[in-house]
TORLUMVO-499299 format. One record per atom (N, C-alpha, C): residue in three letters; x negated, y negated, z. Coordinates in steps of 0.1 Angstrom, whole numbers, plus 2048, in hexadecimal, padded with zeros to 3 digits. Example, Ala and Ser with C-alpha at 12.3 -4.5 7.8 and 13.67 -1.06 7.14 Angstrom:
2
ALA77C83984E;ALA78582D84E;ALA77C82184E;SER780816847;SER77780B847;SER77F80084F;
REM end
This chain:
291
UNK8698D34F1;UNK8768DA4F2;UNK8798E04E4;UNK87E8EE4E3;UNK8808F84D5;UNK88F8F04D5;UNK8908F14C9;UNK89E8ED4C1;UNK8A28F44BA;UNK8AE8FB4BD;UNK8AD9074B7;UNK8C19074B9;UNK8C690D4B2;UNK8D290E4AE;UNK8DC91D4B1;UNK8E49174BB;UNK8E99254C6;UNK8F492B4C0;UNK8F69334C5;UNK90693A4BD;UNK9139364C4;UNK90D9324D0;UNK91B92C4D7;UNK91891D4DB;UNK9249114DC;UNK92190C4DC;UNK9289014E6;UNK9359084F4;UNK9369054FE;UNK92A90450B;UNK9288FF510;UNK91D8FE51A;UNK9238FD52B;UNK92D8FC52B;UNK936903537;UNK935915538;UNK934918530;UNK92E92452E;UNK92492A531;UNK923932540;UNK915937546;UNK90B93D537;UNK90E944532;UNK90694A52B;UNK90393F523;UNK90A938518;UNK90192C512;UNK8FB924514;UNK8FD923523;UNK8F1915532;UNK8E591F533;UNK8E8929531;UNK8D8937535;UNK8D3934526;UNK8DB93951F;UNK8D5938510;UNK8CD92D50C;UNK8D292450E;UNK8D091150B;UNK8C1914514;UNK8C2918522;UNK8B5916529;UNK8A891F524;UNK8AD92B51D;UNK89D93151A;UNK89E92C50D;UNK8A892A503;UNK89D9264F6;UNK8979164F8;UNK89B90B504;UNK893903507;UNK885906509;UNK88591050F;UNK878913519;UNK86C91F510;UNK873925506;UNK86B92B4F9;UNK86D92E4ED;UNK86A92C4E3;UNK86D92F4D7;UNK8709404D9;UNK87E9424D4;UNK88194D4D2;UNK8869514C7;UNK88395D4C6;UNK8889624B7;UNK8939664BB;UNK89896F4C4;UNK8A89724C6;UNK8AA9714D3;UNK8B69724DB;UNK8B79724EF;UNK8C59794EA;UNK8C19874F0;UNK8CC9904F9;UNK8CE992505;UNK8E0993507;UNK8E0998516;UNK8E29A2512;UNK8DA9AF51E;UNK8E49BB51E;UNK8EB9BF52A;UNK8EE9B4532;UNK8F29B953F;UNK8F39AE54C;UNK8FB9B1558;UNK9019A855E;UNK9089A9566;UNK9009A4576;UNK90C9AB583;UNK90A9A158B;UNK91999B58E;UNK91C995599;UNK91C9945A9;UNK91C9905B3;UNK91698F5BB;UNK91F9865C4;UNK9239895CD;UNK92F97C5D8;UNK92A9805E5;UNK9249735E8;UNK91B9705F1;UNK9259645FE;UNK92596B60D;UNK92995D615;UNK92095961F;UNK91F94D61F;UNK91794562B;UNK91E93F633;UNK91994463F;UNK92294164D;UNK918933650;UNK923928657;UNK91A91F656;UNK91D91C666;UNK919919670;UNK91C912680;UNK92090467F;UNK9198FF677;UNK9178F0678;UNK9268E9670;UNK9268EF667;UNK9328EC65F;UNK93F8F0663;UNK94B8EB660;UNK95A8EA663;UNK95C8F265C;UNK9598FA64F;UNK95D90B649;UNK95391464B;UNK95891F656;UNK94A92565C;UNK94692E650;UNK94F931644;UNK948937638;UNK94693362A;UNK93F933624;UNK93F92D61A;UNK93D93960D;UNK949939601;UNK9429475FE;UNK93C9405ED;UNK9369475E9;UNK92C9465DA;UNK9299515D2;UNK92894C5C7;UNK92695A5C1;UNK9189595B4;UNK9119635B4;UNK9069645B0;UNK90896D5A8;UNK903969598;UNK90696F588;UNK8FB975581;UNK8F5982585;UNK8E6980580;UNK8E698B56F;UNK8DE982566;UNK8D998955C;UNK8D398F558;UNK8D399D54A;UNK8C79A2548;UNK8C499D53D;UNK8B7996535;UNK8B698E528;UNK8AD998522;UNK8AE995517;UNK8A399950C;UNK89F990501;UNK89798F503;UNK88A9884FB;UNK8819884F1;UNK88A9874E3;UNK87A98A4DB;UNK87797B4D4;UNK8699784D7;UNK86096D4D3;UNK8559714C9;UNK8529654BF;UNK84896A4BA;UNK83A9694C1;UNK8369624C9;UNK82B9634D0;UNK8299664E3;UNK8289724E6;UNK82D9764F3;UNK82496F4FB;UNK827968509;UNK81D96450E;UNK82196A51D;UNK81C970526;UNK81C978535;UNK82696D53E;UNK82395F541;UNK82B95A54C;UNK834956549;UNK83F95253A;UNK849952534;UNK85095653C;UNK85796153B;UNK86096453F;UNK863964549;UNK85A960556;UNK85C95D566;UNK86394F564;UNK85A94755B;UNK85E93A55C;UNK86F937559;UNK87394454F;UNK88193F549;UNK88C942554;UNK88995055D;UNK88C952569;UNK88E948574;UNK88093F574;UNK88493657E;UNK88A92A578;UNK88A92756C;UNK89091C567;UNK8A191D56B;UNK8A592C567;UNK8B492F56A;UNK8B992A577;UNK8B193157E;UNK8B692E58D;UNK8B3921593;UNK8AE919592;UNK8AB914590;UNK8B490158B;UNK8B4903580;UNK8BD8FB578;UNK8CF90057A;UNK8D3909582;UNK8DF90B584;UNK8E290F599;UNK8D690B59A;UNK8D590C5A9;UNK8DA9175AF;UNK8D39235A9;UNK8D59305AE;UNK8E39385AC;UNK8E992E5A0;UNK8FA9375A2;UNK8F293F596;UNK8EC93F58C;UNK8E594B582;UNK8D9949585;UNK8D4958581;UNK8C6960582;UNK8C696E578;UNK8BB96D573;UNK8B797556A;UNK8AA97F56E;UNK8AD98A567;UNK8A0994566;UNK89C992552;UNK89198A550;UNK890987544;UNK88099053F;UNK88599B537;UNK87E9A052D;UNK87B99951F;UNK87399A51D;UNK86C993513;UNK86099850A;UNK86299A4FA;UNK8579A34F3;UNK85499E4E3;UNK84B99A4DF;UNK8459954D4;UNK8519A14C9;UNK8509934BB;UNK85399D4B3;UNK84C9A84AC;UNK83C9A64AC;UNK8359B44AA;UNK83B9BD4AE;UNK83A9BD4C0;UNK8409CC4C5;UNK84C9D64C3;UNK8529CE4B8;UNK8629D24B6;UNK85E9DF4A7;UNK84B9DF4A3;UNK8479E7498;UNK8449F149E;UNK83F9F04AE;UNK8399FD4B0;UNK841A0A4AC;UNK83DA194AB;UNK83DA254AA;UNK84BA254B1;UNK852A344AD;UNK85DA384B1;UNK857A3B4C0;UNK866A3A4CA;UNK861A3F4D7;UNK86DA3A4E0;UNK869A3C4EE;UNK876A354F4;UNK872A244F8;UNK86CA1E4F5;UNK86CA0E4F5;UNK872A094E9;UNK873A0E4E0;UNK877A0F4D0;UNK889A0D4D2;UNK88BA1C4DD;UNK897A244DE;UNK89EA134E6;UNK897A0F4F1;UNK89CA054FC;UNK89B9FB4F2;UNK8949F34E5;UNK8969E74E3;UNK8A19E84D9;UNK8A59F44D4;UNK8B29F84CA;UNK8BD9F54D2;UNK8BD9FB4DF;UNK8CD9FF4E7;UNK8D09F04EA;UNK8C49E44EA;UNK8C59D84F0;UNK8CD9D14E3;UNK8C79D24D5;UNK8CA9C74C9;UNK8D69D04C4;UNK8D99DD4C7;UNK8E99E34C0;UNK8F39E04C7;UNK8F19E14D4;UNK8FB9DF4E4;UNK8F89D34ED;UNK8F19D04E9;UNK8F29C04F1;UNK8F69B64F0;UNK8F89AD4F3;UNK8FC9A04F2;UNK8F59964EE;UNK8F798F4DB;UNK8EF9884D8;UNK8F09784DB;UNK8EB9734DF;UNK8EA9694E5;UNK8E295D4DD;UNK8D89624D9;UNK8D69544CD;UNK8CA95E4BF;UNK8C895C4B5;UNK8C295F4AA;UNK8BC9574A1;UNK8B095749F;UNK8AB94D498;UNK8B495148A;UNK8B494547F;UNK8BC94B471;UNK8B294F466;UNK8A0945466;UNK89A94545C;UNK89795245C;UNK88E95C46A;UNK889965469;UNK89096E472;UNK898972477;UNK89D97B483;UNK89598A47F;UNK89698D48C;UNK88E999495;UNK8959A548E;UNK8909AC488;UNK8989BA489;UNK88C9C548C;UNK8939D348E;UNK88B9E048E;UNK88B9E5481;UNK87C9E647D;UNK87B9F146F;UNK87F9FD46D;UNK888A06475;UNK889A1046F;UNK895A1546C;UNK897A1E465;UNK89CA2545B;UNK8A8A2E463;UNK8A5A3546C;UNK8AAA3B475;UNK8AAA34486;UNK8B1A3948C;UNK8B5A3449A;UNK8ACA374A5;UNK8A1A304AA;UNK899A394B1;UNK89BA3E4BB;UNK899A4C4BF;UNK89DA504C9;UNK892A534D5;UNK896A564E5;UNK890A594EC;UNK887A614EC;UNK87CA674F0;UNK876A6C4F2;UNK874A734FD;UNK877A7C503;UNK879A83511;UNK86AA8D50F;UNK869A9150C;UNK85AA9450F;UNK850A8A517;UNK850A8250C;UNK849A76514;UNK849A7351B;UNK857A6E521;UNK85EA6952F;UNK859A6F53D;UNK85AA7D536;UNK857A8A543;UNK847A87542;UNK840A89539;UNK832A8553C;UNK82DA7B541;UNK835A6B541;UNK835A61546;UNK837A62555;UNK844A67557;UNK845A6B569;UNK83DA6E56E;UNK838A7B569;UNK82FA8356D;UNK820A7D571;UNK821A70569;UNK811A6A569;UNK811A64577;UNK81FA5B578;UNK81EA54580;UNK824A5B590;UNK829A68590;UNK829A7059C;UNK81BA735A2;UNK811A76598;UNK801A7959E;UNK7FBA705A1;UNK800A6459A;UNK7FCA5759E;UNK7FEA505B0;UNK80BA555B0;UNK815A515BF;UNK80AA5C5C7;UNK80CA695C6;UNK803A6E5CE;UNK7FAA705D4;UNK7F2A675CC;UNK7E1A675CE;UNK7E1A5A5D4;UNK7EAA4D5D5;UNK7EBA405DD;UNK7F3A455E9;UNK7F9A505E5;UNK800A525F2;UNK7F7A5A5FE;UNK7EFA625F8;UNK7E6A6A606;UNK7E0A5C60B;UNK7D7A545F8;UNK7D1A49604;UNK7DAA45610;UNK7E4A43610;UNK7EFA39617;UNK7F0A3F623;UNK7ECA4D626;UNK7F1A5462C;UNK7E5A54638;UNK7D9A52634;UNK7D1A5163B;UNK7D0A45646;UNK7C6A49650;UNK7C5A4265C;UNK7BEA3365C;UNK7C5A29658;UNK7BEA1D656;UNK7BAA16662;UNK7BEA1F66E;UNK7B6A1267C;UNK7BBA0767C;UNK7C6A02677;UNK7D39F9676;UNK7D19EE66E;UNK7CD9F0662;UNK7C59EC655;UNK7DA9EB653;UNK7E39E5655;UNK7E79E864F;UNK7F59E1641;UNK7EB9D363F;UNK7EB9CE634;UNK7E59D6625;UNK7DF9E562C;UNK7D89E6621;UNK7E09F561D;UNK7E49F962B;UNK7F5A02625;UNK8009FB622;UNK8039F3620;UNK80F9E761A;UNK80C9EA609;UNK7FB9E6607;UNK7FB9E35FA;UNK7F99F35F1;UNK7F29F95FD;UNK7F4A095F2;UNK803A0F5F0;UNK80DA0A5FA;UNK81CA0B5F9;UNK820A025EA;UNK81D9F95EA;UNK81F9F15DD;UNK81B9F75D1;UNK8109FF5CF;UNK811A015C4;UNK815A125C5;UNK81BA155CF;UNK822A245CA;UNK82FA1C5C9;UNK837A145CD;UNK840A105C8;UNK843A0E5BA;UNK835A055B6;UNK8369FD5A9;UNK837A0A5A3;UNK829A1559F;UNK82EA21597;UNK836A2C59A;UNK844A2B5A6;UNK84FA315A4;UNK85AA24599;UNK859A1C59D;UNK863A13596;UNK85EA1A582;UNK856A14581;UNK850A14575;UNK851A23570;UNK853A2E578;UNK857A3B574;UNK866A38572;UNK86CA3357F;UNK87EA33577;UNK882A2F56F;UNK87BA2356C;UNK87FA17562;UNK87DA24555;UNK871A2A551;UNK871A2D543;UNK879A39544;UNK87FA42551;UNK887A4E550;UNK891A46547;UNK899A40551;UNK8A7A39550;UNK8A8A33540;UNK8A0A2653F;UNK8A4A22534;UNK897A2352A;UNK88BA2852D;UNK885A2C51F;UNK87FA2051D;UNK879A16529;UNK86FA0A525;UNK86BA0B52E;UNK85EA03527;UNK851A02531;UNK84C9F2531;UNK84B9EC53E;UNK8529DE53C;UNK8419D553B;UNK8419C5537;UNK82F9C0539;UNK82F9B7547;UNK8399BC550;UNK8389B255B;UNK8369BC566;UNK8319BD56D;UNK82F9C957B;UNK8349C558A;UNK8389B658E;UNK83A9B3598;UNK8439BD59D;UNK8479BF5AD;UNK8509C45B5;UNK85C9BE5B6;UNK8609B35B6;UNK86D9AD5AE;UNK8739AF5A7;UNK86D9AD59C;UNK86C9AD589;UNK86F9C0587;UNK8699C658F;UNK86F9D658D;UNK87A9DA594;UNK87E9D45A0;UNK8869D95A4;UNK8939D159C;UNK8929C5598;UNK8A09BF591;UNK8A09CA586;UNK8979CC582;UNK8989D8576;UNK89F9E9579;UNK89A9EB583;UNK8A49F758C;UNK8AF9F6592;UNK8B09E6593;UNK8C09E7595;UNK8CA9E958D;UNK8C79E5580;UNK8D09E9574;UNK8CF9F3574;UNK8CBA0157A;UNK8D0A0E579;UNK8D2A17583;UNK8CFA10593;UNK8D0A145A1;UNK8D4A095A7;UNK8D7A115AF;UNK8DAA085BE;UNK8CCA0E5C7;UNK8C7A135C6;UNK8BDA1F5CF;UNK8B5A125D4;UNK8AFA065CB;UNK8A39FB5D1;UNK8A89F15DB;UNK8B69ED5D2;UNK8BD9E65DE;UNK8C59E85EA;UNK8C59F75E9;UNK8C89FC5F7;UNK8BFA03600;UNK8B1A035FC;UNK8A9A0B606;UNK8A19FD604;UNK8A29F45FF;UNK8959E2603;UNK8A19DA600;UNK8AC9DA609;UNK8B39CC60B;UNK8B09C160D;UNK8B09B6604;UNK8A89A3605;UNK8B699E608;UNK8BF9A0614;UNK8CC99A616;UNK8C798D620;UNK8BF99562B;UNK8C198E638;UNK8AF988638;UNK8B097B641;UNK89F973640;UNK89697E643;UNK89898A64C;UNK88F99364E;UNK88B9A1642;UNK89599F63C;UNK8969AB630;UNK88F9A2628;UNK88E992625;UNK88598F61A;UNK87998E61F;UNK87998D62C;UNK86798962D;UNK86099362B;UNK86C9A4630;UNK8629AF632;UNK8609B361E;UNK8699AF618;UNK8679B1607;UNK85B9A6604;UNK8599A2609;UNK84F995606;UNK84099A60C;UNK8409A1614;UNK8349A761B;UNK8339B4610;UNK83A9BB60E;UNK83A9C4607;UNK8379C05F8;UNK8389B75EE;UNK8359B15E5;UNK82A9AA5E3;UNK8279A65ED;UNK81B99E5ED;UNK80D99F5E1;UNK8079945E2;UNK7FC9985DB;UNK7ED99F5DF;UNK7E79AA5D8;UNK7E19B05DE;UNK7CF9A95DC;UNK7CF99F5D9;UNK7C59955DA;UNK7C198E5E5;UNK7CE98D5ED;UNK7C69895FA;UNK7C2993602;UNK7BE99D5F9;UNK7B49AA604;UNK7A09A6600;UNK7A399B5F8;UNK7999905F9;UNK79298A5FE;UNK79E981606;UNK79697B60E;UNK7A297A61C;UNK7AE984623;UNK7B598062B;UNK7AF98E635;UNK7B498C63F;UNK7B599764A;UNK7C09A5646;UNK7B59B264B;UNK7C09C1644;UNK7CA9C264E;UNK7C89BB658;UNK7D49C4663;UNK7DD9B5668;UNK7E09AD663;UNK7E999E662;UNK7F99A6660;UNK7FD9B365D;UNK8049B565A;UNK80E9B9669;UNK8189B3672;UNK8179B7674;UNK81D9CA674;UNK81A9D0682;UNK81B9DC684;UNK82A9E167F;UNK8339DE686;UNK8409DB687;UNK8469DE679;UNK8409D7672;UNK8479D3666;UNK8419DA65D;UNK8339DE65F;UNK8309EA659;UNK8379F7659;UNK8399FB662;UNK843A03665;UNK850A09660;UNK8579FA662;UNK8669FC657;UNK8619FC64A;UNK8599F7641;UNK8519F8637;UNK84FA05633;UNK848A0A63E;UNK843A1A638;UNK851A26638;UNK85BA21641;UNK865A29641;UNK86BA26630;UNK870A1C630;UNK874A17623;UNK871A1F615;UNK863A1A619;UNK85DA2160D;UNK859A2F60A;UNK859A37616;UNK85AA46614;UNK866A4B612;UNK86FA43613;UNK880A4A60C;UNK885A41601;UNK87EA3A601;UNK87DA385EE;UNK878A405E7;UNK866A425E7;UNK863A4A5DE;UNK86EA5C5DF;UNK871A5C5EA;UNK877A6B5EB;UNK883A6C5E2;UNK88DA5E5E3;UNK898A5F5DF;UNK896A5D5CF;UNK88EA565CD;UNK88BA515C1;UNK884A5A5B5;UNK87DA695BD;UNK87AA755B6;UNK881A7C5B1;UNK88FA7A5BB;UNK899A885B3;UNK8A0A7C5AB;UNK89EA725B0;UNK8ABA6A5A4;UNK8A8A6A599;UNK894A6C594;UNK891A6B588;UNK893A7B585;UNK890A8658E;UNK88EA95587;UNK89DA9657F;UNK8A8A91589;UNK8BBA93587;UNK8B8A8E579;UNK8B4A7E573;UNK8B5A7A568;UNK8B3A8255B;UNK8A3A85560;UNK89AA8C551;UNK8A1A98551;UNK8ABA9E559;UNK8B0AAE558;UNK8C0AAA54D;UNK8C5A9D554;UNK8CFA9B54A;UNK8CBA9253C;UNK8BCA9053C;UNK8B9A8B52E;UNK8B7A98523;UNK8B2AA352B;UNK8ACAAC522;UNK8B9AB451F;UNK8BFAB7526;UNK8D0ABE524;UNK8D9ABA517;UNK8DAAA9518;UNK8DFA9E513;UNK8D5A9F506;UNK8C8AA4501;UNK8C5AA44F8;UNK8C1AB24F4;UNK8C5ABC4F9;UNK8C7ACA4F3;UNK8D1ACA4EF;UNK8DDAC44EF;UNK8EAAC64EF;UNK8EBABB4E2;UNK8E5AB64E1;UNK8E6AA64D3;UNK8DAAB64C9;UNK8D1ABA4C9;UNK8CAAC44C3;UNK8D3ACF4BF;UNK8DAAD44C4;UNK8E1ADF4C2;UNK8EEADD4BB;UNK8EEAD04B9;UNK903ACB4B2;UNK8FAAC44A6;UNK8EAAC44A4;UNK8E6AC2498;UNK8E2ACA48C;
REM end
């Protein structure tokens, strides 16, 4: 267990019980929130004498800088939350070594600035704390951004004819080519919108990330009802059991609502990024021209 000394020091306090649980769980150099949406949830019960029961669910966005990054961290700190508070909190936990806070100007630079000036600090180491080296305020990069979309539009395209093709009801293996045009639309919004590019890829882990700036994931892949998670769960899946499992286990049915789904995401999800990058480049002619 890290021992380490918090800035707050009520523990009735959701955010100090979250706090208390990731610097348990890693040595951190700093934990920010930047963000936070509530959730009121009812369960109808038959069996019970109050047919509703209502709850409410508090989910976080954290930030994490560690001196030594390790990959399954931050799932772990995720499930410790939920976990240790029995689902009333849940987190989407970002997490990045202090090296990476040297790289080059750019928009990951621009995202870990907007996080340590506008965020909410939550604990700081005192001997060495985290800062950014530079001199000036880094800013976005919209060139890039647009060249980034752009990578991952040719990308979508070229999984999508596969996708498009006649698999002879193969079609576990259009589930998983649907997965990764999902994954590289997400990973296009994510860097339109906020200008980061994340080290975790899951289908989960991106969409809690698109929800902090859409509704568009959780309204076209609803996980409300047992049937909306199993079909997110089919859809997420790991593409390792094309290993050693059967291509057509999927069934038909459910392929189906799957492929609708996902052909009006990517659709909606193209103009949502084109709308963005047209009010980033406006929004930065207009900061150019009052300079």
């Amino acid at each position: 267990m890290y021992r380490n000394t918090l800035i707050r020091k009520d523990l009735s306090d959701p955010i100090e019980l979250i706090t208390q649980i990731v610097t348990e769980t890693v040595e951190a150099s700093a934990v920010y929130c930047f963000g936070q949406k509530s959730i009121s949830k009812s369960v109808t019960g038959l069996l019970s004498q109050n047919n509703t029961a209502d709850y409410q669910n508090t989910h976080y966005y954290l930030f994490l800088i560690v001196k030594d990054f390790k990959a399954d961290v931050p799932g772990n700190i995720a499930y410790n939350i939920k976990a240790q508070t029995n689902g009333r909190y849940t987190a989407t936990v970002l997490m990045h070594s202090k090296k990476s806070l040297h790289q080059k100007h750019g928009d990951q630079q621009n995202f870990f600035y907007q996080i340590i000036q506008r965020g909410q600090l939550l604990f700081q180491e005192t001997a060495k704390p985290p800062f950014l080296p530079f001199e000036q305020i880094p800013a976005r990069n919209i060139p890039s951004a647009k060249m980034y979309w752009s990578q991952r539009d040719r990308t979508k395209s070229f999984l999508m004819e596969a996708e498009a093709l006649d698999g002879g009801g193969a079609t576990k293996i259009h589930i998983y080519l649907m997965q990764l045009v999902i994954e590289q639309t997400c990973l296009g919004l994510i860097r339109v919108f906020l200008g980061y590019m994340p080290n975790h890829f899951s289908l989960p882990f991106l969409f809690e990330l698109c929800d902090y700036f859409t509704h568009l994931t959780a309204e076209i892949f609803p996980r409300v009802t047992d049937k909306d998670k199993e079909l997110f769960k089919i859809l997420s899946g790991r593409t390792t059991s094309l290993r050693y499992g059967f291509i057509d286990d999927v069934a038909y049915h459910d392929y189906e609502v799957l492929s609708n789904r996902y052909n009006e995401f990517v659709e909606r999800a193209d103009k949502l990024a084109t709308s963005e990058l047209e009010r980033l480049e406006q929004a930065n002619e207009t900061t150019n021209a009052n300079n």
